[in-house]
C-alpha positions as CSV (number, residue, x, y, z in Angstrom):
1,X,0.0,0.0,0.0
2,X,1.3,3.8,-0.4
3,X,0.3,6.9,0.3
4,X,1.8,9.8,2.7
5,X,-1.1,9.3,4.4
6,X,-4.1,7.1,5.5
7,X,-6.7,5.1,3.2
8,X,-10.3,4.0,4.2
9,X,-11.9,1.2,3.3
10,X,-14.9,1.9,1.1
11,X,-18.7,0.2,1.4
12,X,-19.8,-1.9,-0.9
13,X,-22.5,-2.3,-3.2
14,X,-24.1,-4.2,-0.9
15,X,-24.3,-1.6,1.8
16,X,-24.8,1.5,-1.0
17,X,-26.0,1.1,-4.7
18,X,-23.6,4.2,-5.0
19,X,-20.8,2.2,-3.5
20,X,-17.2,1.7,-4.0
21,X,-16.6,5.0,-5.3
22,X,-14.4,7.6,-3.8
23,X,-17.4,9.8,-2.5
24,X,-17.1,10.7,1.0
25,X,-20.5,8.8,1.9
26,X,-18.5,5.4,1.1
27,X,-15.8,6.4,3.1
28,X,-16.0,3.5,6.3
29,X,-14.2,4.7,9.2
30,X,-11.9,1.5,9.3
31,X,-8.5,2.6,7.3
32,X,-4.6,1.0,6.9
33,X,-1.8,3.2,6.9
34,X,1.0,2.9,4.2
35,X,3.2,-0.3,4.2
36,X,0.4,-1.9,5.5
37,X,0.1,-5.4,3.8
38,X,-3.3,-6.5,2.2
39,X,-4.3,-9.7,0.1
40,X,-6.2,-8.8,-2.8
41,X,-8.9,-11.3,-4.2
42,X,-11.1,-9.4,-6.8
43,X,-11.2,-6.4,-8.7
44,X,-14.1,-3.7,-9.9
45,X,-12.9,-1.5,-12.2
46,X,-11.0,1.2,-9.9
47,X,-11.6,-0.4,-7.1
48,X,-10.0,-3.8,-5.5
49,X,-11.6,-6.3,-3.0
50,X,-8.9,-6.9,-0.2
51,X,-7.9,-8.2,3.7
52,X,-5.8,-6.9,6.1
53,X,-4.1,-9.2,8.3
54,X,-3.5,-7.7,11.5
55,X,-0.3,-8.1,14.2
56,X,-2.8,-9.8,16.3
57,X,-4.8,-12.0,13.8
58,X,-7.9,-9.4,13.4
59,X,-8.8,-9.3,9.8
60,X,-10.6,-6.9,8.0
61,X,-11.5,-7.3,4.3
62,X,-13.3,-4.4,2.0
63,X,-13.3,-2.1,-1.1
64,X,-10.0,-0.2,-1.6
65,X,-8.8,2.1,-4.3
66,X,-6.5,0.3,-6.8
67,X,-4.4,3.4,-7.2
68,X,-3.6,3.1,-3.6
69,X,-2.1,-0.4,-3.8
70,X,1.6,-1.7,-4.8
71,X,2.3,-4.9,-6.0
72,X,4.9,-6.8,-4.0
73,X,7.4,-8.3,-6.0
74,X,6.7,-12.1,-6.8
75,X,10.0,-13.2,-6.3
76,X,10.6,-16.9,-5.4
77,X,11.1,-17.2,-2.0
78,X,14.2,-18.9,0.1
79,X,13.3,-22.4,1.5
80,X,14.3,-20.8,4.7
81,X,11.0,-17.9,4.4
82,X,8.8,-20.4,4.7
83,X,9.9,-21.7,8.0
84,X,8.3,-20.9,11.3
85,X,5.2,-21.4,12.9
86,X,2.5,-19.5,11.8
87,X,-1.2,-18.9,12.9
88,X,-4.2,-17.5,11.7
89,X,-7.2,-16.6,14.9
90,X,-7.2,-19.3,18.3
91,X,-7.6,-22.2,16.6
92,X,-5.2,-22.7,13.4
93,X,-1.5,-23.3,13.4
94,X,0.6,-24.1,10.5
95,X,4.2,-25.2,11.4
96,X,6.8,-25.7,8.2
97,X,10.7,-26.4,8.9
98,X,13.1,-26.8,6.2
99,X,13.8,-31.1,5.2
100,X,17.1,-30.8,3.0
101,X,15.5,-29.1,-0.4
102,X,12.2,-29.8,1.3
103,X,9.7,-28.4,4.1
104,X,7.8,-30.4,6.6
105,X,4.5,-29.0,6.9
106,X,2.2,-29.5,9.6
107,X,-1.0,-28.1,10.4
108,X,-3.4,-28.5,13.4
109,X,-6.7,-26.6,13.6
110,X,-9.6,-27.5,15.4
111,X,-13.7,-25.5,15.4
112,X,-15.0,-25.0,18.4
113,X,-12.5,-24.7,20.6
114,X,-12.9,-21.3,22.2
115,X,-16.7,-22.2,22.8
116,X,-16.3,-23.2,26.4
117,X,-19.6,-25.1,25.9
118,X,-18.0,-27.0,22.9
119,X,-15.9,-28.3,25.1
120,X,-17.5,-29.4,27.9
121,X,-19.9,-31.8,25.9
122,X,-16.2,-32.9,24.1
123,X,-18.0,-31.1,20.8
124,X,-14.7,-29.7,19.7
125,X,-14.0,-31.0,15.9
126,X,-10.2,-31.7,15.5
127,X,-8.2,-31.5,11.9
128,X,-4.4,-32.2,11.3
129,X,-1.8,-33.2,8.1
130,X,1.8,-33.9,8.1
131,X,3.5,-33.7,4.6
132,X,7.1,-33.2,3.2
133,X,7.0,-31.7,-0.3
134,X,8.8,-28.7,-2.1
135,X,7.2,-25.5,-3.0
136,X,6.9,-24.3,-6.6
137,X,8.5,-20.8,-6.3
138,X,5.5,-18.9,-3.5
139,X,3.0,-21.8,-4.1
140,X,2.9,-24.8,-2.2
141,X,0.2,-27.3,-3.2
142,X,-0.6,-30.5,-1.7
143,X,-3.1,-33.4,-1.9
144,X,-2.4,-36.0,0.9
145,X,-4.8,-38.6,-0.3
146,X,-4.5,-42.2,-1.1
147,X,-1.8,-42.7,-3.0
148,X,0.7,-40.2,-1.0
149,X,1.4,-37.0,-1.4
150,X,0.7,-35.3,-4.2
151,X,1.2,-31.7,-5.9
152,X,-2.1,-31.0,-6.8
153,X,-5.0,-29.1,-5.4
154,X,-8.9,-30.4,-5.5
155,X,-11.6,-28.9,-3.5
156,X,-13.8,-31.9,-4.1
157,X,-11.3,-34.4,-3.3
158,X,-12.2,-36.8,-0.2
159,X,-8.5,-36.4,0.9
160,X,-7.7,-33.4,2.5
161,X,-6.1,-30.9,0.0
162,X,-4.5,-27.4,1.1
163,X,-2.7,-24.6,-1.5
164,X,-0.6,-21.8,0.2
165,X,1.0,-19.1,-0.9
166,X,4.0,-17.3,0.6
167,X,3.3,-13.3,0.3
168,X,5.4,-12.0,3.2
169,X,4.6,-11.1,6.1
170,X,1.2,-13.2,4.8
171,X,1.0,-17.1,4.4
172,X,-2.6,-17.3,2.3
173,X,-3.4,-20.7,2.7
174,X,-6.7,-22.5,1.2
175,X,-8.6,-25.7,2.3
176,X,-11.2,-28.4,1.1
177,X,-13.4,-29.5,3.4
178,X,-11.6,-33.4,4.5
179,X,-8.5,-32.1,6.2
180,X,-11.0,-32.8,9.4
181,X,-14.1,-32.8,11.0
182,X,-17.2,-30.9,10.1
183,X,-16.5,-27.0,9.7
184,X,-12.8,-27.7,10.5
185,X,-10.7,-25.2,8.1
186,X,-7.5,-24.4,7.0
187,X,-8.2,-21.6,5.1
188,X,-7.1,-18.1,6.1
189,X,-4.8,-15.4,6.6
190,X,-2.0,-16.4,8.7
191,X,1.0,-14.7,10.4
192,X,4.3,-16.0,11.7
193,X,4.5,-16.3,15.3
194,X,7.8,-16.3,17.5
């Protein structure tokens, strides 16, 4: 993001017919700052849908002004960016360590875990995977299924299947829905932890 100064999100069409535009009546109070780091998944003419990833794991997604946005270089990363834990909210936790020309990557997540009545009736739904493959450049896709591990992503696969990719400071990572129990995710923003 640039800008000497600050840039608001903008409503959406949703919220105002007249919405994204730059008119002050779709300015939203909720703003990043420059340098800060967004994910962009779609684009409207001028206008770009993206997500901040807070320090803390808040995210906030919205309408934002294409002119206001960089592009970060797409560079392929080290072996050695990818390593460290990483988290996105209470309950998902990715953890990749270098394996020779390799990573390790192991995730954990669990839904309904911070629902202290979840856990009492032992309702908490648990997903995990363990696999050892090598990214392609900032992408790292992976079907652990049946017949190993494979390099491929499907969202209807019965095995669970996850795609990352490495934007720094941002892991994006995407998930079907067998990498666990029912509403169990991967999916998210994450950041790494220390």
């Amino acid at each position: 993001m640039t800008g000497p100064d600050r840039v608001n999100f903008l409503k959406s069409g949703e919220a105002d017919a007249a919405c994204p535009s730059l008119a002050p009546a779709c300015r939203e109070r909720a703003y990043l700052v420059a340098g800060n780091p967004v994910v962009v998944s779609g684009t409207s003419g001028a206008f770009a849908c993206a997500t901040y990833l807070g320090a803390k794991g808040a995210t906030r997604s919205g309408w934002l002004p294409r002119a206001a946005l960089t592009e970060s270089p797409a560079a392929a990363p080290d072996l050695d960016a990818w390593t460290g834990r990483w988290t996105s909210g209470p309950e998902q936790t990715i953890a990749i360590r270098r394996s020779g020309q390799s990573l390790t990557v192991e995730g954990d997540a669990t839904y309904g875990a911070q629902d202290p009545d979840r856990v009492r009736r032992g309702a908490v739904n648990m997903g995990s995977f363990s696999v050892t493959i090598r990214p392609e450049g900032s992408a790292l896709v992976f079907t652990d299924g049946e017949q190993g591990v494979i390099g491929a992503y499907d969202a209807e696969e019965f095995s669970c299947s996850v795609r990352m990719r490495l934007l720094p400071p941002i892991l994006a990572v995407e998930s079907n829905s067998a990498c666990g129990g029912m509403n169990v995710s991967f999916s998210g923003l994450y950041r790494r932890g220390d």
